[in-house]
TORTORVO-224498 format. One line per 5 residues: number of its first residue (from 1); their letters; for each residue x negated, y, z negated of C-alpha. Coordinates in nm, 4 decimals. Each point is the difference from the previous one (the first is absolute). Layout:
BEGIN
NUM	A	X/Y/Z  ... .
END
This chain:
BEGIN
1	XXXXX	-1.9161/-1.0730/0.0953  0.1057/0.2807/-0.2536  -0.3017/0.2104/-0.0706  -0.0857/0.1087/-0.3940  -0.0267/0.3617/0.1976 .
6	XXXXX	0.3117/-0.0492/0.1699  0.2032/-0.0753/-0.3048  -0.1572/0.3027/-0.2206  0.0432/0.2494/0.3033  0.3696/-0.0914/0.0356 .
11	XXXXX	0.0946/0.0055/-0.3948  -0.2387/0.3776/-0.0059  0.2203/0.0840/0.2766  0.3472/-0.0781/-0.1480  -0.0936/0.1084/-0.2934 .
16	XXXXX	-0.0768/0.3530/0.1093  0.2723/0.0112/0.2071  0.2285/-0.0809/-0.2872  -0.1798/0.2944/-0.2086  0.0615/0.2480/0.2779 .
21	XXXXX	0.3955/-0.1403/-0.0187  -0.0053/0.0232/-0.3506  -0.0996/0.3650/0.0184  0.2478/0.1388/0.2312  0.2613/-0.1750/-0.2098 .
26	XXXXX	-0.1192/0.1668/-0.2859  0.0211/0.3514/0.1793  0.3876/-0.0888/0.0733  0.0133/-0.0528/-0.4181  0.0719/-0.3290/0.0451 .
31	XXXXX	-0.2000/-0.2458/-0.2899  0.2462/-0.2607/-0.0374  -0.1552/-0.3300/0.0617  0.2154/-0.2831/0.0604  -0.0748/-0.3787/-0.1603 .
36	XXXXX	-0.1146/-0.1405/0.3198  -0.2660/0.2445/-0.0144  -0.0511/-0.0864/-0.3537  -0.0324/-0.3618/0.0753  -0.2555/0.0539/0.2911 .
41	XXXXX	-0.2182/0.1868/-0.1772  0.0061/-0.2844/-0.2630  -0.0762/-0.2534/0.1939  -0.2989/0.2058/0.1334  -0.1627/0.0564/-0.3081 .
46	XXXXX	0.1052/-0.3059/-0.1417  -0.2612/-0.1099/0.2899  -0.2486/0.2553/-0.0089  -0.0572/0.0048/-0.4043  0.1074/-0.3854/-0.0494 .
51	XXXXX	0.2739/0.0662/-0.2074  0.3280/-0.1465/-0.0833  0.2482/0.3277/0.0017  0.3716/-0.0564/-0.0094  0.2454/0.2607/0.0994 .
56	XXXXX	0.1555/0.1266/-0.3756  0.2561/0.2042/0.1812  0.1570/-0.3008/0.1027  0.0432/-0.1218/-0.3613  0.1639/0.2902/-0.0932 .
61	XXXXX	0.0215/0.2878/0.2303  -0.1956/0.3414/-0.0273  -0.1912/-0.1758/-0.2412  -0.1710/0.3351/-0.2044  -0.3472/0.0933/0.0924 .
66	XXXXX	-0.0682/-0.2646/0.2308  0.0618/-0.2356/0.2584  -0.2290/-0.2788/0.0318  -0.1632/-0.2083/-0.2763  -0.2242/-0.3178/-0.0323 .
71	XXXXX	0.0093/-0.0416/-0.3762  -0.2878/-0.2488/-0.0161  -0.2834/0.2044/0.1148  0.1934/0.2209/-0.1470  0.0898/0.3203/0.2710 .
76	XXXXX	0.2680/0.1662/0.1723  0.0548/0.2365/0.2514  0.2238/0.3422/0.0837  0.0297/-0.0180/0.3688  0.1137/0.3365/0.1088 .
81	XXXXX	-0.0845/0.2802/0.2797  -0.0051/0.2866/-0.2227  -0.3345/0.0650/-0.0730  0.0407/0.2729/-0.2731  -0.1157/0.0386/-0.3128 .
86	XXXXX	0.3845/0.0750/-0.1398  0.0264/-0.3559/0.1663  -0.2596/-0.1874/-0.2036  0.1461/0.1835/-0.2960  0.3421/-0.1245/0.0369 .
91	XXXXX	-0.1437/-0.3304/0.0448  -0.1904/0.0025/-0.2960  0.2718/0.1187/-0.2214  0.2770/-0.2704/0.1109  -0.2026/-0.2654/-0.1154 .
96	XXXXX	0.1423/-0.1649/-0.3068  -0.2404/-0.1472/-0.2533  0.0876/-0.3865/0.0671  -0.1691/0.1184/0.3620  -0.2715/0.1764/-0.1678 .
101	XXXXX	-0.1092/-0.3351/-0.2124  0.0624/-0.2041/0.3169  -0.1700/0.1561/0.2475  -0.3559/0.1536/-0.0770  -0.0522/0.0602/0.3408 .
106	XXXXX	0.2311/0.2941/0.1270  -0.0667/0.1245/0.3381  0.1980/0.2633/0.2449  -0.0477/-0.0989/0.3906  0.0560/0.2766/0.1911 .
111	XXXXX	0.1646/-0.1491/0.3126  -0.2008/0.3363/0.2408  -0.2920/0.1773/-0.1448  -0.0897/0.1115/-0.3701  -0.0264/0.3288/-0.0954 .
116	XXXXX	-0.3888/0.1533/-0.0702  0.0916/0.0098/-0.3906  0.2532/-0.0351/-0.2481  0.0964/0.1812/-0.3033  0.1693/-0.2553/-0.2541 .
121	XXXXX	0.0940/0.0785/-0.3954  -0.2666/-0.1789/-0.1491  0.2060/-0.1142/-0.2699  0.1862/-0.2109/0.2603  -0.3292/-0.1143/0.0945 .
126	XXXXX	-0.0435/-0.1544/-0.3570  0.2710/-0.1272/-0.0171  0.0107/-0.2452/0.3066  -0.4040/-0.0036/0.0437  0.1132/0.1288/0.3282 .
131	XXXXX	-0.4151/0.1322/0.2068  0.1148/0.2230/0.2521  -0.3289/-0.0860/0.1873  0.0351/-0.3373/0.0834  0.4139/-0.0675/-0.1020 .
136	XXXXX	0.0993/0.2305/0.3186  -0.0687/-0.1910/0.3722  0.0935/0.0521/0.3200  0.0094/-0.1459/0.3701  -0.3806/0.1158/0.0092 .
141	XXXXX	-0.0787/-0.1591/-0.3283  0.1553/-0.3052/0.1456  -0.1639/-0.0404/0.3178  -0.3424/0.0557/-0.1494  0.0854/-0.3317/-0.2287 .
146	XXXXX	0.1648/-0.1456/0.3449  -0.2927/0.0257/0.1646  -0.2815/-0.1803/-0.1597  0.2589/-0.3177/-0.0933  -0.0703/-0.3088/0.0894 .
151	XXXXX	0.1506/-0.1215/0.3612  0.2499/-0.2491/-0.1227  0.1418/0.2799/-0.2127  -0.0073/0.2412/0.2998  0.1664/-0.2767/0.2193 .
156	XXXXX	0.2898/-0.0080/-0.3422  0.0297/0.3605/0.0980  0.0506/-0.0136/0.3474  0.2137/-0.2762/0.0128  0.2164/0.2634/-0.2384 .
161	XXXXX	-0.0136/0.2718/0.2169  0.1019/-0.1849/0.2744  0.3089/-0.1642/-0.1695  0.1413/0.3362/-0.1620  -0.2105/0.3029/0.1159 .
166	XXXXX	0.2158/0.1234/0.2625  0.2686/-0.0068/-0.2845  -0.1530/0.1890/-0.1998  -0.0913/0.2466/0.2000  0.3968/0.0096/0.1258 .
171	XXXXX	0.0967/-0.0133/-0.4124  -0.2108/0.3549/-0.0434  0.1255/0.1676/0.3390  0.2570/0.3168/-0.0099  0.3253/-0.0651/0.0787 .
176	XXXXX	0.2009/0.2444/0.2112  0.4159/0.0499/-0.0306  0.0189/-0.2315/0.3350  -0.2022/-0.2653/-0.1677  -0.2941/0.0447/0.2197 .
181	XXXXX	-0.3388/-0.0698/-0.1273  -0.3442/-0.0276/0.1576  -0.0591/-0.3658/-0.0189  0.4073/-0.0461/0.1463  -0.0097/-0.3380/0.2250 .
186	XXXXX	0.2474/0.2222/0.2056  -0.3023/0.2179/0.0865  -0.1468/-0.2941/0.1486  0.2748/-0.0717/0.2506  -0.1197/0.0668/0.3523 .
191	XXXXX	0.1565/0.2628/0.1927  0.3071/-0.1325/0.2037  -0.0486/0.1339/0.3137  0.2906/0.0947/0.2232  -0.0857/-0.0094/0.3255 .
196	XXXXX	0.3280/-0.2425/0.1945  -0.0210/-0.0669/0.3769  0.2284/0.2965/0.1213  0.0918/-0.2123/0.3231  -0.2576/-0.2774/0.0964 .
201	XXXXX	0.0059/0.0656/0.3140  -0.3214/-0.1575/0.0893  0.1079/-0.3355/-0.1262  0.3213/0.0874/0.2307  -0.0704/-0.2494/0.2530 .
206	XXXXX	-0.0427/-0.2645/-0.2696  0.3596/0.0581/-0.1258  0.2991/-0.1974/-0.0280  0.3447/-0.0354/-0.0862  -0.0330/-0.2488/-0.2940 .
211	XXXXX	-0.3661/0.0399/-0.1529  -0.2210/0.3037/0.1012  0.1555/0.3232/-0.0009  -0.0092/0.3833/-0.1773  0.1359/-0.1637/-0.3019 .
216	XXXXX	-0.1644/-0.2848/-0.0252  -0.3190/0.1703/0.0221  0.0905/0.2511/-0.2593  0.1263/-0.2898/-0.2493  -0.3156/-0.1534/0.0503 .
221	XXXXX	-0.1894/0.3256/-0.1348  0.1985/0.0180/-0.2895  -0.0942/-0.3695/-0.0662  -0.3845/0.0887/0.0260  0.0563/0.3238/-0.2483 .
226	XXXXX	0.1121/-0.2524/-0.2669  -0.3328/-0.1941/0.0267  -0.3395/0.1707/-0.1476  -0.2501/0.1407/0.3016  -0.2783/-0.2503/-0.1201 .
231	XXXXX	0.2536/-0.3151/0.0362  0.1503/0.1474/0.3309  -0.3448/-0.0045/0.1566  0.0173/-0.3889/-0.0218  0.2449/0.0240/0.2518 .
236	XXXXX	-0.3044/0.1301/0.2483  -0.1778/-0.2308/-0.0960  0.2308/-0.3133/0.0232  0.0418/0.1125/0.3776  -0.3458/0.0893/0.0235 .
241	XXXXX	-0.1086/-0.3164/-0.0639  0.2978/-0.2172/0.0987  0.1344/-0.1190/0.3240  0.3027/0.0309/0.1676  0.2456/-0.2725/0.0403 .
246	XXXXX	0.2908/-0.1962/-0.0833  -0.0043/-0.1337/-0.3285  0.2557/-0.3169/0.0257  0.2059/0.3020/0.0878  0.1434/0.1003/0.3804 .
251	XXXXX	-0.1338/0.3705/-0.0589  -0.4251/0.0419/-0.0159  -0.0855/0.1997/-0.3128  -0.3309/0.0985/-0.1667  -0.1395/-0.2269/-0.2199 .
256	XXXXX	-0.3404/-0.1453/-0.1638  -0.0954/-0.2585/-0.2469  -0.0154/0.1006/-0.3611  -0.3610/-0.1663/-0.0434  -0.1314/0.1909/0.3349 .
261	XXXXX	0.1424/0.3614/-0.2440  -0.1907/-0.1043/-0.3006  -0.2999/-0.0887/0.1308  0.0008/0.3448/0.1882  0.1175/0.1699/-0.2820 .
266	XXXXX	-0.2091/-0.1882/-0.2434  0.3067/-0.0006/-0.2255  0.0291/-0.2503/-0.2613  0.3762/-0.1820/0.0491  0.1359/0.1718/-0.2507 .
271	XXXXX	-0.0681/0.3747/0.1259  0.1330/-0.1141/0.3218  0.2928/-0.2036/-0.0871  0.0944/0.3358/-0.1950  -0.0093/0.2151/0.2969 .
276	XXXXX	0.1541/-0.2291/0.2671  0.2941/-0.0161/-0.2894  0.0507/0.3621/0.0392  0.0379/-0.0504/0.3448  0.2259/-0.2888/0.0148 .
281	XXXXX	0.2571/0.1816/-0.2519  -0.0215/0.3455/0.2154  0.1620/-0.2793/0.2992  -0.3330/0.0936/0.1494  -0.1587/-0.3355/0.0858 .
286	XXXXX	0.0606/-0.3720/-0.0697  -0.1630/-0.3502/-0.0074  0.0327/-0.1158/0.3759  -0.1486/-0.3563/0.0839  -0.2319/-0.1394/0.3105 .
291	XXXXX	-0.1428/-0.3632/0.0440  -0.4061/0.0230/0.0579  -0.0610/-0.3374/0.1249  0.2194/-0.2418/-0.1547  0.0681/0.2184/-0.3732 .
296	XXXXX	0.2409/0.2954/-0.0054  -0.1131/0.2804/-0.1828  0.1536/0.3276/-0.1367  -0.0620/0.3363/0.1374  0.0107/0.3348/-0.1297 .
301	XXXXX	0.2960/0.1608/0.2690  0.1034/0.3303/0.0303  0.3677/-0.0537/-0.0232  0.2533/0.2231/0.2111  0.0016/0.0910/0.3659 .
306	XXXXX	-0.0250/0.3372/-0.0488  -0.3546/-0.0008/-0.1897  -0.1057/-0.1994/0.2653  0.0527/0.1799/0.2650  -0.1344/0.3052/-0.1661 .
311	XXXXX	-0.2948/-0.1765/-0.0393  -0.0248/-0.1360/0.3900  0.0516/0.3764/0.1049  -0.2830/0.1158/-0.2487  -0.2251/-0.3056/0.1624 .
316	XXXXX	0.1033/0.0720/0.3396  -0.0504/0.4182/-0.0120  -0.3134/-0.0647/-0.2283  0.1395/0.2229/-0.3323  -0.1582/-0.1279/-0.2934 .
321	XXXXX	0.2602/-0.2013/-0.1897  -0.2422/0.0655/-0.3357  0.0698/0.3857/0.0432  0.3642/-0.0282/0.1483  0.0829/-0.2222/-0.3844 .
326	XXXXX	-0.2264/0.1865/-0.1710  0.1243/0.3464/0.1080  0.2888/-0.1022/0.0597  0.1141/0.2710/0.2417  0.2255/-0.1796/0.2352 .
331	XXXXX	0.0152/0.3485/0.2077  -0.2892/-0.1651/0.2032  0.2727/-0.2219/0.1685  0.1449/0.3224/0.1280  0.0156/0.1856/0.3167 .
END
């Protein structure tokens, strides 16, 4: 179970990390925040403060002055990352009267950190009842309302950050000229290593004409480099765990029952279904069959001569087939 302490640690945490983002943006001048942000931070405070705020901007865009409203309590929002007072100011003065008599409420959140003061013509100030004490907020006045909420409003708030945080956080990083940014799901990709059998040669005696050879062996690598290093270890395993034997086939091949991998793996059907599926479309493995008593079954078989035979070697010469997929440096099956 999901502690209260859990879920406030994990929203301070994201939270500050997005204030320390926020700020090196702002170093590289860039303010700009784009309407998913917008939208998020809605939804948050729409949460936090029990409102009902709409985006305006999407009902007619750059709406002056502000971007968020709730016209029954009534309030609305600026949502912006500059923090100055020039900013406030230019806020202030792009509101049009019909916002003025709509919304008594006007308040700046300063998506970072406020500054210690602001200066603001007090005339303004009259004019839109604006109280520079308590009408400017940011991510710390936030989190000190976060924190003493209620837990099914904290849940609300987590079940947001975990739907769209990441998003955010991807919608406020830098951009470089390659279109490289921090959060980049390409700088997530494992490494692809590159480390072919040169010649085999220990597997030599195990080689034939038709189905083991150089090549073979070296098409089989590039088969296990399409397949992600957590999913290739299930080949281990599956031999690990498996026996060896014909599977209404003349050739014996590596297989095991997909209930005797779930239970070890304590993987729900789903989870495992998904990564014997990667598998089966790398040509990796497929569903053999065996009768146990008087029922056949289907088995979880490591398809292809070659991967077997890699596999007997490993067994026979005791090299760890988790290291030899996880690594995969095939050089081990050199002289």
């Amino acid at each position: 179970m999901i502690t209260r302490g859990y879920i406030v640690g994990k929203i301070v945490d994201d939270l500050a990390g997005l204030k320390y983002q926020v700020e090196t943006r702002n170093r590289l001048q860039l303010f700009d925040l784009t309407k998913f942000c917008e939208d998020f931070f809605k939804d948050l405070l729409n949460i936090v403060y029990s409102l009902n705020l709409t985006n305006i901007n999407t009902e007619r865009s750059n709406n002056p002055g502000i971007d968020l409203g709730d016209s029954k309590k009534p309030i609305a929002f600026q949502v912006t990352s500059t923090k100055t007072s020039q900013k406030v100011t230019d806020t202030l003065e792009k509101l049009t009267q019909v916002q003025i008599d709509t919304y008594k409420d006007i308040k700046v959140f300063i998506v970072g950190s406020k500054q210690g003061s602001y200066t603001i013509n007090q005339a303004l100030i009259d004019k839109t009842q604006f109280n520079v004490d308590t009408n400017i907020i940011d991510i710390d006045d936030l989190l000190k309302d976060i924190v003493v909420l209620e837990t099914e409003k904290l849940d609300e708030i987590f079940s947001l950050f975990k739907r769209e945080f990441r998003q955010l956080k991807i919608e406020l990083e830098p951009i470089d000229s390659q279109g490289n940014f921090q959060s980049s799901l390409y700088n997530q990709l494992e490494v692809t290593p590159n480390r072919p059998a040169l010649n085999a040669s220990k597997l030599a005696d195990r080689f034939d004409e038709d189905d083991v050879n150089l090549a073979s062996i070296q098409e089989l690598y590039k088969k296990l480099l399409g397949v992600p290093r957590v999913t290739r270890e299930l080949l281990a395993i599956i031999a690990d765990k498996g026996k060896f034997k014909g599977y209404n086939h003349d050739c014996h091949e590596w297989g095991v029952l997909p209930q005797v991998l779930k239970n070890f793996l304590k993987m729900s059907d789903d989870e495992l279904q998904s990564e014997l599926a990667i598998l089966e479309d790398a040509g990796l493995i497929y569903y053999g069959e065996d009768w146990i008593g008087e029922k056949l079954f289907h088995y979880v078989t490591l398809s292809w001569y070659t991967l077997n035979e890699v596999v007997n070697w490993a067994k026979d010469n005791n090299v760890s087939l988790r290291r030899l997929f996880n690594t995969m440096d095939f050089t081990e099956l050199d002289e």
